[in-house]
KOLVO-773520 format. One line per 3 residues: their letters; for each residue x, y, z of N, C-alpha, C. Coordinates in steps of 0.05 Angstrom, whole numbers. Atoms other than C-alpha are relative to their C-alpha. Last residue first. Layout:
a) X/Y/Z/X/Y/Z/X/Y/Z | ...
END
This chain:
xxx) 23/-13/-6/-97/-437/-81/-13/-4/31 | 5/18/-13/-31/-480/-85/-33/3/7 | 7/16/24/-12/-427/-127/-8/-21/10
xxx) 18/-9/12/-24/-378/-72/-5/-25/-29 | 23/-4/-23/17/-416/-19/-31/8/-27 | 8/36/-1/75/-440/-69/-33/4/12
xxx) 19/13/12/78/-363/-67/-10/-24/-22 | 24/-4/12/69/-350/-4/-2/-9/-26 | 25/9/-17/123/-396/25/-24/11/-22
xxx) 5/24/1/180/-388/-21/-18/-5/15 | 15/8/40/167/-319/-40/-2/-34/14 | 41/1/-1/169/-304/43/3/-7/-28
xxx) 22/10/-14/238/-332/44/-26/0/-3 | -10/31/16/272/-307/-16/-19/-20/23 | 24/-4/33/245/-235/8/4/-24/-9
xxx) 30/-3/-10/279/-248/80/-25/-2/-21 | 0/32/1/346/-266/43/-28/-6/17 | 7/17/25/341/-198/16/-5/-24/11
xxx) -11/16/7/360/-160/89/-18/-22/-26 | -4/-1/29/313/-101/82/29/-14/-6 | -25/2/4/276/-127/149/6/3/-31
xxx) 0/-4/-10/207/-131/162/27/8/6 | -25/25/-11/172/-152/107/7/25/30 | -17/-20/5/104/-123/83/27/-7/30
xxx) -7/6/-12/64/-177/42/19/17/11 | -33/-7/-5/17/-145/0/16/-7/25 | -20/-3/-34/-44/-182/-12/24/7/-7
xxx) -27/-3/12/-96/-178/-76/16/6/31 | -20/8/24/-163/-212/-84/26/9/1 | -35/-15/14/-177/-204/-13/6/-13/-30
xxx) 9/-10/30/-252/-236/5/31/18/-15 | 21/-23/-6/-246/-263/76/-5/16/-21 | 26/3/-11/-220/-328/47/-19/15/13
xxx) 11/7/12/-163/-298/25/-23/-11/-2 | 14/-30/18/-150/-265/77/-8/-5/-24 | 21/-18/-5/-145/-329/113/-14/19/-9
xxx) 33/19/6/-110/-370/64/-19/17/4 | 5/0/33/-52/-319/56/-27/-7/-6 | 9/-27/2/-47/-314/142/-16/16/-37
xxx) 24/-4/-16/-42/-397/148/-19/34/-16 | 30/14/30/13/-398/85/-30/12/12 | 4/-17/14/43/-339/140/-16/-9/-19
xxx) 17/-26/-13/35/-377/205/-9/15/-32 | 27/15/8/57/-441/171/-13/22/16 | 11/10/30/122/-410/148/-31/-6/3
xxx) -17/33/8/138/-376/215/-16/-9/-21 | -29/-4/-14/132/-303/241/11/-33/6 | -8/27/3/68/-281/214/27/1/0
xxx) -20/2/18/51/-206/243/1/-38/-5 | 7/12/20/-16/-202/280/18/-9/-31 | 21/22/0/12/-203/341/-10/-10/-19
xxx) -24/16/4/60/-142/328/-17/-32/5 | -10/3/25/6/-104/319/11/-19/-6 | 22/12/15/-35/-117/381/10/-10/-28
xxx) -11/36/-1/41/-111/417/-29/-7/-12 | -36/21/5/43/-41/385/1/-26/8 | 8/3/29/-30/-27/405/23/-7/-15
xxx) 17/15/-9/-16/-35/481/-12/-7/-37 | -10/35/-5/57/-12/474/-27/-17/1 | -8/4/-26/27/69/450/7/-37/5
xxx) 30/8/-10/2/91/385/-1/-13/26 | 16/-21/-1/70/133/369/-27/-9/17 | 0/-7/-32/110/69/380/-20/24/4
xxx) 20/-6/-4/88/47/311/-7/7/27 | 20/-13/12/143/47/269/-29/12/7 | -14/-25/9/197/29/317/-19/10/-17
xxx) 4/-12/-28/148/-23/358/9/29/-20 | 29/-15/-4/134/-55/289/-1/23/18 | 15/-18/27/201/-62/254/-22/6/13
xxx) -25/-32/8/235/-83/327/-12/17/-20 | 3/-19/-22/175/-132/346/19/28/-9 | 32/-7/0/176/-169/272/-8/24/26
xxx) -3/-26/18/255/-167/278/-31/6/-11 | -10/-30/0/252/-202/340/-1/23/-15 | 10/-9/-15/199/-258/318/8/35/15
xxx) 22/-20/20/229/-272/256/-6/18/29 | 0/-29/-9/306/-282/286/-23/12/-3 | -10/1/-30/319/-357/274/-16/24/12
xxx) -22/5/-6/274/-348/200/6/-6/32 | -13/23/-4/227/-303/173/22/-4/7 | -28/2/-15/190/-240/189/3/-28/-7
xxx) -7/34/11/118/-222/152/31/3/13 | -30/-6/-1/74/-154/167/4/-33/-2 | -16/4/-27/14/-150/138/20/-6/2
xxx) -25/2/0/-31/-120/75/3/-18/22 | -8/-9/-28/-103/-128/53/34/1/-5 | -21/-3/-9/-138/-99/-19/15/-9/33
xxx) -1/-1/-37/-200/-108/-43/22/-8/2 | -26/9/-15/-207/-80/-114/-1/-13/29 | -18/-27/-10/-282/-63/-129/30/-24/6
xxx) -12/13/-25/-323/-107/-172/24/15/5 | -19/19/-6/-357/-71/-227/6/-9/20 | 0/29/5/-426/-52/-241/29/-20/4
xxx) -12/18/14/-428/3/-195/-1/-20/-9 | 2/19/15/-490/37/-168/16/-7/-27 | -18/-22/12/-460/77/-113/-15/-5/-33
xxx) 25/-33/-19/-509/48/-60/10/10/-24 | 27/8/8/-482/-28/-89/-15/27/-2 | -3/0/22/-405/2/-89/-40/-3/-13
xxx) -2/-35/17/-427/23/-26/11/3/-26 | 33/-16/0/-450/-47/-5/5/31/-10 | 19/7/16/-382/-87/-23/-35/23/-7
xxx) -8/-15/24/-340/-32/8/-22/-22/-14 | 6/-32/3/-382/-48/78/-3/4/-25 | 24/3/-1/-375/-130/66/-14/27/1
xxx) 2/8/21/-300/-123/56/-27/1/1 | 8/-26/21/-302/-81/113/-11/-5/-32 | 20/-22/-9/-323/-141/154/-1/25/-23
xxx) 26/7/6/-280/-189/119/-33/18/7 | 2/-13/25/-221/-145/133/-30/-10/-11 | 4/-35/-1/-238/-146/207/1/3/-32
xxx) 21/-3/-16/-240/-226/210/-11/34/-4 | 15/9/18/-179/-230/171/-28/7/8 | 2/27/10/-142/-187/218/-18/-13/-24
xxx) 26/4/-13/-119/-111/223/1/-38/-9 | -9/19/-27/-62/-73/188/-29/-10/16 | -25/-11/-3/-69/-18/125/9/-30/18
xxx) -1/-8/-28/-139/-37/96/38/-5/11 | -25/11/-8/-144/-27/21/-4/9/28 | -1/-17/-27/-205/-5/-16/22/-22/7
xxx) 6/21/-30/-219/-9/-87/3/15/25 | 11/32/5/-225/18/-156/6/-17/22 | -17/31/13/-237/92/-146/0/-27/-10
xxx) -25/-20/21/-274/167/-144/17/-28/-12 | 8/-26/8/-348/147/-117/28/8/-18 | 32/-11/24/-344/85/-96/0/13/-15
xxx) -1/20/32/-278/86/-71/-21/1/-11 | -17/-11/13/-306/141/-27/14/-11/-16 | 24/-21/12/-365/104/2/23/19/-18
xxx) 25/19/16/-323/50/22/-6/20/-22 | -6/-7/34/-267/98/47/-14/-15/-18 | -14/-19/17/-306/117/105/6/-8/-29
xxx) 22/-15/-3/-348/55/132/1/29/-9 | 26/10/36/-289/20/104/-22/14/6 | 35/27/-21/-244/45/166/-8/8/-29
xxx) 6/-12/-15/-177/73/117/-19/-18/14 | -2/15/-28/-143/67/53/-13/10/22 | 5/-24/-26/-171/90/-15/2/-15/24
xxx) 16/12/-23/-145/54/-77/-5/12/18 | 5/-15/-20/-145/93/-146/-7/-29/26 | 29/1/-15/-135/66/-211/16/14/26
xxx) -3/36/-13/-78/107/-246/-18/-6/16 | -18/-2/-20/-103/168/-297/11/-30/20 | 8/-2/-16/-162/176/-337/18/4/21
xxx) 17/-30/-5/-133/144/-390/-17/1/20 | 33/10/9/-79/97/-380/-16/28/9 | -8/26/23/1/123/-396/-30/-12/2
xxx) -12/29/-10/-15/186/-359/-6/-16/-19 | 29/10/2/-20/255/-397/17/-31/10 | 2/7/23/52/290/-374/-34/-11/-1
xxx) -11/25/11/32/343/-355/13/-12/9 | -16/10/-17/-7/397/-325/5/-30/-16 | -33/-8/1/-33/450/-372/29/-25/13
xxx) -14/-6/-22/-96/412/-372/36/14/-9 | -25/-24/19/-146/386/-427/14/7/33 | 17/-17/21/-195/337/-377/34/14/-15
xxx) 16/2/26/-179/269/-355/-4/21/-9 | -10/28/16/-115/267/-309/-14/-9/-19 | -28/-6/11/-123/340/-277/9/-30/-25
xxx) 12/-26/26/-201/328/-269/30/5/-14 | 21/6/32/-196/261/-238/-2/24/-22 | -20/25/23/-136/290/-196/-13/-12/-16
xxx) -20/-20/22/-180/350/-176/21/-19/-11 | 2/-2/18/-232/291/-144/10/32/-29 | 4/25/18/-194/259/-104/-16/9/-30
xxx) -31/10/19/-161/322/-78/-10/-11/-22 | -3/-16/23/-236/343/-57/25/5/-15 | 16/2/21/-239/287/-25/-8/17/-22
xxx) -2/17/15/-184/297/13/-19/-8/-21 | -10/-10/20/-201/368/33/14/-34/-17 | 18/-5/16/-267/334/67/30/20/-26
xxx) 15/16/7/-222/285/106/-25/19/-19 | -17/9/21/-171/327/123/-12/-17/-12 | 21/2/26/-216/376/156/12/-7/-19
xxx) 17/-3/-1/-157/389/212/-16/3/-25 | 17/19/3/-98/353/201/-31/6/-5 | 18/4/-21/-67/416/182/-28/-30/-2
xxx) 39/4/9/-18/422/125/1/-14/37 | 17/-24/1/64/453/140/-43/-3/-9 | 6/-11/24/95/389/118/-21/32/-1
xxx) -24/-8/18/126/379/186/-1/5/-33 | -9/-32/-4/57/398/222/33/3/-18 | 18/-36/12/25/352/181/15/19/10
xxx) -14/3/33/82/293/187/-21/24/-4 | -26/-11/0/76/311/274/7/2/-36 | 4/-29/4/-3/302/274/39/7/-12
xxx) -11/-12/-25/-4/231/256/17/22/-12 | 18/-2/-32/-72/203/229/31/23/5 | -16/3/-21/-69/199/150/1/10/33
xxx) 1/-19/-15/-114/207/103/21/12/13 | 15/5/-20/-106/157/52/-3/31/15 | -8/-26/-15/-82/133/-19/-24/3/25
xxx) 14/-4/-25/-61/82/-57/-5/22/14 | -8/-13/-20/-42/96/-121/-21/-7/16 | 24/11/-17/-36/33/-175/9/28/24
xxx) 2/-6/-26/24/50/-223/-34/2/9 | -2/28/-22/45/-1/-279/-10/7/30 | 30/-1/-18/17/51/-329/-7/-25/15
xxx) 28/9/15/78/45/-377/-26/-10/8 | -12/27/-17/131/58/-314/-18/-11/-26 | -39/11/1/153/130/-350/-3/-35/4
xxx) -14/-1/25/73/152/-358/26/-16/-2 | 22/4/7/47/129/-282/8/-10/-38 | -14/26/-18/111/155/-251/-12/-23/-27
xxx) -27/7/11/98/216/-291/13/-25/9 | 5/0/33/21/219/-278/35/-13/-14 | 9/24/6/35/210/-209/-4/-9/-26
xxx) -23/21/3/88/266/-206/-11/-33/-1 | -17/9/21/43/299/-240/25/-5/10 | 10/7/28/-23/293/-198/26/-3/-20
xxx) 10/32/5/18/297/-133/-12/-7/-20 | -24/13/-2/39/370/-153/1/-34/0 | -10/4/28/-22/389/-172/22/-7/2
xxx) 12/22/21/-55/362/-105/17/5/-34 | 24/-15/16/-2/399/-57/-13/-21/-19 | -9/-5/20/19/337/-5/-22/28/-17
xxx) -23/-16/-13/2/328/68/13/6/-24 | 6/-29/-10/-66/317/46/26/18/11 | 5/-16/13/-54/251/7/-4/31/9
xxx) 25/-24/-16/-25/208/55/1/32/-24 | -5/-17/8/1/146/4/-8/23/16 | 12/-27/26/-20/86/17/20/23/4
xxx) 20/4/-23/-6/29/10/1/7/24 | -7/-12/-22/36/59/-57/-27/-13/25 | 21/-12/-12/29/11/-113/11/16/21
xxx) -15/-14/-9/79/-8/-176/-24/13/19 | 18/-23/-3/53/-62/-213/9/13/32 | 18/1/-14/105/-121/-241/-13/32/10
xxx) 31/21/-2/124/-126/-309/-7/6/24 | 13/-3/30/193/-81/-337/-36/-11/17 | 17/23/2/232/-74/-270/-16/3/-18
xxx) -28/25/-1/305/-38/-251/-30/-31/-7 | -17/-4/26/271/34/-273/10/-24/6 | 10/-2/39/205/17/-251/27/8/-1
xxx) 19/24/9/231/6/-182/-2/-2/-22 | -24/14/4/271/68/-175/-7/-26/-8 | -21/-15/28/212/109/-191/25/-24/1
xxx) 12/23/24/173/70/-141/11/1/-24 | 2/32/2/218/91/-85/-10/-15/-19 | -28/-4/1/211/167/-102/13/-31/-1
xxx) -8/11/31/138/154/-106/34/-1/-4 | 10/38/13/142/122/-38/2/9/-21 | 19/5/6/193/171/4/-13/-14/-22
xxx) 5/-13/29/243/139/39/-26/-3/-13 | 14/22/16/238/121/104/8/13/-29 | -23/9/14/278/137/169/-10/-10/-26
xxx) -12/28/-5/213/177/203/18/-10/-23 | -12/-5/-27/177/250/204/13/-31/11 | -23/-15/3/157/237/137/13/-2/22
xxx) -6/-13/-35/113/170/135/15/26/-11 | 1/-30/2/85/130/72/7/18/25 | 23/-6/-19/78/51/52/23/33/8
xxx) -23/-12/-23/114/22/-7/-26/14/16 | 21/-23/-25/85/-35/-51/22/18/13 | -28/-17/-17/125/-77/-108/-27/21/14
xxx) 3/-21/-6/66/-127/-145/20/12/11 | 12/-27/8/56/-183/-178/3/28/-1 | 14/-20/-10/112/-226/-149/-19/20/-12
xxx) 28/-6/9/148/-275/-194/-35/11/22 | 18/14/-11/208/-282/-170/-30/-10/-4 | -7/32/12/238/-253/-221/-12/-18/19
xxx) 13/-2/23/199/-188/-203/4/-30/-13 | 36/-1/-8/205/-185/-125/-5/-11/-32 | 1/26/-9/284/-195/-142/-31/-4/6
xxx) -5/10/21/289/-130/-184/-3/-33/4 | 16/-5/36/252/-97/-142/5/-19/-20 | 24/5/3/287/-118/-80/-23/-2/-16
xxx) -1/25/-10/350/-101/-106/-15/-12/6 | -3/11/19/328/-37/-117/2/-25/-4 | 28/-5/15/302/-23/-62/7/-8/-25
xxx) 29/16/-16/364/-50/-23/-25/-4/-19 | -2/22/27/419/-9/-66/-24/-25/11 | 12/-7/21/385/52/-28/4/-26/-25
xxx) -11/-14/14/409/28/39/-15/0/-24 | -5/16/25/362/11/94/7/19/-19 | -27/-2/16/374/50/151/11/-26/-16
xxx) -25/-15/-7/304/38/179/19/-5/-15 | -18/20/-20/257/2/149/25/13/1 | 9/-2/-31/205/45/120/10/-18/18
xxx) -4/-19/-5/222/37/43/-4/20/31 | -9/3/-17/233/-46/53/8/35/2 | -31/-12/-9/196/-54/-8/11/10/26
xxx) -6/-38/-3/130/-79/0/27/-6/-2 | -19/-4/-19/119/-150/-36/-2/26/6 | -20/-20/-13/56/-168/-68/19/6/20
xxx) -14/-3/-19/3/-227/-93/27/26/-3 | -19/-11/8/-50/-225/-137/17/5/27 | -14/-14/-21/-106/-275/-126/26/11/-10
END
């Protein structure tokens, strides 16, 4: 089991010495991983821009975006600033990547949600071509081929599409119970696909400790996810862990629904929150 922190790039008027900070404390800690998750039209900074700072204040752990919305970006452009992240971090970066649902970050990046799901796939596969064949577009990434590939989304979708272009699948928010399910989809379309490897499986969720978890679990969720309306905002916020034996609890679970690798994604870019969840999860994971 590989465990992960997100960086606190989607937490409101968090300052820039934060991410860093976090990085550099995710790593001595001994955290696998640094995550950032993806918005425009909101207080966040963007993720490679975030991961860049990361790799420059961290030598060892793996640098993921969960995820990434790939269509609101040009593809050669995202090919080499992934490549360069990719190259500079010595091929610490893992891209997540997804669709994405809300209309307002398309219309502010000028792309149309519409048929974002067949021009993503034909992203996925001009960044296989930009990152393995001869190419004007540089730099050549630090592993060949380029960085694995996770594809976020319903598994009955990106199943079939990790298959086909990546090395796993990552679900964004949802319970054990639900990842286990997809987990059981991406299993079979690696089978349809006929892979011999074992695919990534990827979950995330949200985590709050302390006097205050509960509030600052409602505040980070409602503010991020008011768009989907209070009836799916308090689903969210429900499934957040928001005391030590909620969160060991939430580690086990997903782990037991098939998750080799969890990112824990805080809720607050006060540090003494990150010192918290390390001390739970990961006593939690080594404790298997």
């Amino acid at each position: 089991m590989k465990l992960g922190i997100a960086l606190p790039n989607a937490v409101p008027a968090t300052p820039g010495q934060a991410i860093t900070a976090w990085a550099r404390r995710a790593e001595h800690l001994g955290f696998d991983a640094v995550a950032v998750i993806d918005r425009v039209v909101y207080d966040s900074y963007e993720p490679l821009v975030t991961l860049a700072l990361a790799a420059a204040v961290t030598e060892r752990v793996e640098l993921v975006t969960n995820v990434l919305i790939a269509p609101q970006r040009g593809t050669a452009l995202l090919a080499k600033q992934a490549a360069s992240l990719d190259r500079a971090s010595g091929g610490r970066l893992t891209l997540g990547l997804g669709v994405g649902l809300r209309d307002d970050d398309f219309a502010a990046t000028g792309t149309s949600p519409r048929g974002r799901g067949a021009h993503f796939e034909t992203q996925l596969r001009q960044l296989r071509q930009i990152w393995s064949e001869p190419t004007a577009i540089g730099p050549t990434p630090a592993r060949p081929g380029g960085p694995e590939l996770l594809i976020g989304g319903e598994a009955s979708i990106a199943g079939p599409r990790a298959a086909h272009w990546g090395a796993g699948w990552t679900m964004m928010v949802g319970t054990p119970e639900q990842f286990a399910a997809g987990v059981a989809t991406v299993r079979q379309a690696w089978k349809a696909a006929g892979r011999r490897d074992q695919p990534r499986l990827m979950a995330i969720f949200y985590a709050a400790l302390g006097p205050d978890a509960s509030a600052l679990a409602t505040s980070a969720i409602d503010s991020y996810y008011a768009w989907l309306g209070p009836e799916t905002v308090g689903w969210i916020a429900g499934t957040a862990a928001t005391d030590e034996n909620a969160l060991a609890a939430r580690i086990r679970a997903f782990t037991a629904a098939g998750a080799d690798e969890i990112v824990i994604c805080p809720c607050s870019h006060d540090i003494r929150q990150l010192d918290r969840i390390a001390a739970v999860a990961l006593s939690t994971t080594v404790a298997g």
